[in-house]
SEKOL-857477 format. One record per residue (C-alpha): x, y, z; residue in three letters. Coordinates in steps of 0.5 Angstrom, whole numbers, plus 500, padded with zeros to 3 digits. Example, Ala and Ser with C-alpha at 12.3 -4.5 7.8 and 13.67 -1.06 7.14 Angstrom:
BEGIN
525491516ALA527498514SER
***
This chain:
BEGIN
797110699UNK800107692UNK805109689UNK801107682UNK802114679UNK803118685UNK807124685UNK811128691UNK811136690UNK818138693UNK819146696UNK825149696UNK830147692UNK836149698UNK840142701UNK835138704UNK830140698UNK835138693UNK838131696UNK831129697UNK829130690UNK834126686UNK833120692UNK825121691UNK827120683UNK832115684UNK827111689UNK822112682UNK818117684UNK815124679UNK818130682UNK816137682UNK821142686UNK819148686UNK824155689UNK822162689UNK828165689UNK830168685UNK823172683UNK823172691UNK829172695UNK831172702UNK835176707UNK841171707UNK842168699UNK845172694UNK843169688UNK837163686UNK842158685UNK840151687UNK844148693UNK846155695UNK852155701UNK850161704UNK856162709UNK862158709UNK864153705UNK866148709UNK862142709UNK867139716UNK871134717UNK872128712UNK875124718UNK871118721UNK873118727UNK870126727UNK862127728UNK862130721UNK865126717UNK862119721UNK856122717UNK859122711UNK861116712UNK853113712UNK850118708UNK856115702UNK853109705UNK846110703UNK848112696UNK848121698UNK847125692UNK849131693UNK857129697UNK857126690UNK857134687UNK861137694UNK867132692UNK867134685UNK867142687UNK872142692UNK877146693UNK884144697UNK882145705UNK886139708UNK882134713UNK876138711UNK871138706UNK870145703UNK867146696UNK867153690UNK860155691UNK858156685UNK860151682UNK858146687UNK850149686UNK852149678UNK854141679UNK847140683UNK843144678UNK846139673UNK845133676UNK837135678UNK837137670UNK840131668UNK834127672UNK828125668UNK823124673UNK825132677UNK822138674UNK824145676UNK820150677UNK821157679UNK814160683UNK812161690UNK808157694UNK803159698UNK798154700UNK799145700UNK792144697UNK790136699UNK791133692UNK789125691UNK795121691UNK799125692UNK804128698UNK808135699UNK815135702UNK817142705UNK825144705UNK824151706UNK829152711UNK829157717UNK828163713UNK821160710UNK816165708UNK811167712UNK805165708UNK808158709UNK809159716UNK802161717UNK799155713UNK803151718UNK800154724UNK794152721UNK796145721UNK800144727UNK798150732UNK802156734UNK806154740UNK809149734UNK812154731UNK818157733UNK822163730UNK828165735UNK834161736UNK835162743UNK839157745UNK845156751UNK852152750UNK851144750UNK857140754UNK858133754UNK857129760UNK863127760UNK867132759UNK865135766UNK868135773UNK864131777UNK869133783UNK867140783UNK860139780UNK854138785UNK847134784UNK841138786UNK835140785UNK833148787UNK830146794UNK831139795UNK824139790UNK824132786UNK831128784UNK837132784UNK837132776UNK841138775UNK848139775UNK851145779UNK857149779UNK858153785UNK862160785UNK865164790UNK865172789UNK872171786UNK870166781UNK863170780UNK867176779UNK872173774UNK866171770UNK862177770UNK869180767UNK870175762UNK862176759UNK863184760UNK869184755UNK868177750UNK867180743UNK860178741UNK857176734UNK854181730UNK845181729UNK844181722UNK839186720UNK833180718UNK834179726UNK827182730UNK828188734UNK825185739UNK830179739UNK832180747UNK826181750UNK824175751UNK830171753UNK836176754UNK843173753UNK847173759UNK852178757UNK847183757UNK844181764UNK851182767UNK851188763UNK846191767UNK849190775UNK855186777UNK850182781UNK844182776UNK847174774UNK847172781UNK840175783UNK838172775UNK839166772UNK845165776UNK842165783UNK844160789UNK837160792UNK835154795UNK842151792UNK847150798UNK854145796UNK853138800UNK860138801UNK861145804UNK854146807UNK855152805UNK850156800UNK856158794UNK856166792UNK853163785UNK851158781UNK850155775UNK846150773UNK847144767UNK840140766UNK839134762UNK838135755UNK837127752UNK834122755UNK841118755UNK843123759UNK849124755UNK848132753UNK848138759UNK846145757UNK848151761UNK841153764UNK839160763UNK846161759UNK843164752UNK848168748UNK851172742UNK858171744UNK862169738UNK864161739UNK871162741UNK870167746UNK864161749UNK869156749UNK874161752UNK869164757UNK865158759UNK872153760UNK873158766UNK867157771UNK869151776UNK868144773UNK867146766UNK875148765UNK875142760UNK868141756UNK867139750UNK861144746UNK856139742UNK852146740UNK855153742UNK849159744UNK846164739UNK840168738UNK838170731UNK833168726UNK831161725UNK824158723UNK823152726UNK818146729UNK817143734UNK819137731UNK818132738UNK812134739UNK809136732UNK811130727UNK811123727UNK817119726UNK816119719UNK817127719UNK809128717UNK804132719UNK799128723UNK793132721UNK797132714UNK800125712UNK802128706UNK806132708UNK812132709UNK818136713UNK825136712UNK832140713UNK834146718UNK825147720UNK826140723UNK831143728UNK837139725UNK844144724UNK849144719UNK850143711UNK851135711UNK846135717UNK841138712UNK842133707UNK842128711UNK835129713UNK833131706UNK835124705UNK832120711UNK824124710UNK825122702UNK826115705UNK821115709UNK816118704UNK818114699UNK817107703UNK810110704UNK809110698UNK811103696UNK807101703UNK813099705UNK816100713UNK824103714UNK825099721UNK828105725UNK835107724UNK841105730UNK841109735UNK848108734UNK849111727UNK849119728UNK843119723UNK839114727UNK841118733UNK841126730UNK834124726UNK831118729UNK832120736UNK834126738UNK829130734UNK824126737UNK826127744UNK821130749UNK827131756UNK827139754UNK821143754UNK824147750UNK826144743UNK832147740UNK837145733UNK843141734UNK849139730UNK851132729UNK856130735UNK859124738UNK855126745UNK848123741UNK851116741UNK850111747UNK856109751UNK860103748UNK860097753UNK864095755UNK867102755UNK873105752UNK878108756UNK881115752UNK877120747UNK879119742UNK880111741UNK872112744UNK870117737UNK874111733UNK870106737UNK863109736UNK864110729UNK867103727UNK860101730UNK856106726UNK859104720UNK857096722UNK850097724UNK849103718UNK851096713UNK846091717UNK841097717UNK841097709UNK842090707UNK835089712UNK831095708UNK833094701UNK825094700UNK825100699UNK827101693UNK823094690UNK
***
């Protein structure tokens, strides 16, 4: 596709929507962002302003050595948009980046007006019509409405489509004990891929305890009511018997510790969940425990006492693709190539998270445009790890959304001893191949 009098429809005027129109525009591209609310609004925002902070506002931690603030660092690198307002708008918060709500959407919308390529408008879309030289890029977010969610069916096939988080605690692999720790594989079936932690009846009933009295995180009311049926958080089973995890989820069946020869009373499994093998999930582990009481509860079961969480478990509703397996790595739709996806549907977590992968889709798309290939981003930056290949790995069957984190980078060689020199390393090498990055794909904007 030329980009001679090409235009980009932009749906969704929220983070990812945004950022991705002032870059489409900056790369010179005519774009018309379209936002229902607030004629039609959802169960989570409050008004129709543009860039709408739902929840906190804490954009996270501004310090390089931190996962966050290593991705602002690149995002500023790449010339980001909408960092630019969230500074402007900020609000006293120590290391973090924390902005006024209202005056950080008046500032986006401001910035979006004074741009003449961007027209906003406010109507709801219910169809992508194929159009001759033209592409879409949907940014509708986890609460995407439902004749959006069905024309997406359409294209992707339902089982691509998914509507719950149900996700388990993510731990880092270094942060485990590996002398408490066992490899194995249920029966001695295949390699011994899993990490295992064995419990006695004392542990075992420890934990049950814990989980029983944890505070837990509310349901919000847009939640199905049928949220659990499928997929029911720990806490819940322990609620039904004293022994139900250890006949469920956490059964020893099949699972005797090597070093005792002896099965333990329970265990909990931890399966890989990048092909790096630096990320761990707690098989079966799916929770609505509020984040501290996980971190306090988990940090108890042997060989996790000092783990470190990249992604803490919950349920509730969100829309989002199965990205691995359903886009191609430039974030189009392979029965639609001029469509493109961006934002939390994607599968990324966060608010800088999300305006980095508006960023990266409306790069992608505009050197499409242009005719032009982005050479692939560094698996050493946290955007080439989070966008390029995180979202597109295939080692869980079970996609699930992630935050940026310092776990979806590739060991340093030679290694660093101590973690926080590790952070400091890795992000002084994100930086590095962020800039060579850049100065090799300046074509783009040609």
């Amino acid at each position: 596709m030329n980009s001679t009098g090409a235009a980009v429809t932009v749906v969704g005027a929220g983070l990812a929507g945004c950022e991705a129109a002032l870059q489409l525009a900056r790369l010179g591209h005519s774009v018309r962002l379209l936002e229902m609310r607030p004629d039609q609004t959802t169960a989570a925002h409050e008004s129709g302003d543009v860039a709408e902070i739902v929840c906190s506002n804490s954009l996270k931690s501004t310090v390089l050595s931190t996962a966050s603030g290593l991705l602002k660092k690149e995002l500023d690198l790449l010339g980001c948009r909408l960092l630019e307002c969230a500074r402007s708008a900020a609000v006293p918060a120590g290391a973090a980046l924390a902005v006024d709500k209202k005056e950080f959407s008046r500032l986006v919308q401001l910035r979006l007006q004074q741009e003449p390529l961007i027209s906003l408008e406010r109507t709801h879309v219910h169809d992508l019509p194929f159009l001759e030289n033209h592409c879409y890029l949907l940014a509708t977010g986890p609460l995407t409405t439902q004749a959006l969610v069905d024309r997406l069916a359409e294209l992707t096939g339902k089982p691509a489509l998914h509507f719950f988080d149900a996700i388990a605690p993510t731990v880092t692999a270094e942060s485990l004990d590996t002398d408490i720790l066992f490899r194995a594989a249920r029966y001695g079936k295949g390699d011994s891929d899993y990490w295992n932690a064995p419990l006695n009846a004392e542990q075992y009933a420890t934990l049950y305890e814990n989980l029983i009295s944890a505070e837990k995180a509310e349901v919000h009311d847009f939640d199905r009511a049928d949220l659990f049926d499928g997929c029911q958080p720990i806490e819940e089973i322990a609620a039904s018997g004293p022994q139900s995890m250890a006949f469920g989820p956490m059964r020893p069946v099949g699972l005797d510790d090597p070093r005792t020869g002896r099965r333990p009373h329970a265990v909990i499994q931890l399966r890989q969940e990048n092909m790096e093998g630096t990320l761990f999930g707690l098989v079966g582990f799916q929770t609505r425990l509020k984040f501290g009481e996980q971190k306090k509860v988990f940090r108890q079961i042997p060989g996790l006492e000092k783990a470190e969480f990249v992604r803490y478990g919950q349920m509730h509703r969100n829309f989002y693709l199965d990205t691995p397996r359903c886009l191609k790595r430039d974030f189009s739709l392979p029965e639609r190539p001029d469509i493109f996806l961006a934002g939390q549907m994607t599968g990324v977590e966060g608010y800088v998270e999300s305006i980095a992968s508006g960023l990266m889709t409306s790069w992608k798309l505009g050197a499409r445009l242009k005719e032009f290939t982005l050479d692939p981003m560094p698996a050493t930056t946290m955007m080439g790890s989070l966008l390029g290949r995180f979202l597109f790995d295939t080692t869980s069957q079970r996609f699930s959304p992630m935050n940026a984190n310092f776990g979806l980078l590739p060991d340093l060689v030679p290694q660093v001893r101590g973690k926080k020199l590790r952070k400091e390393a890795k992000a002084e090498r994100a930086v590095g191949a962020m800039e060579k990055w850049l100065d090799s794909n300046t074509a783009v904007f040609d």
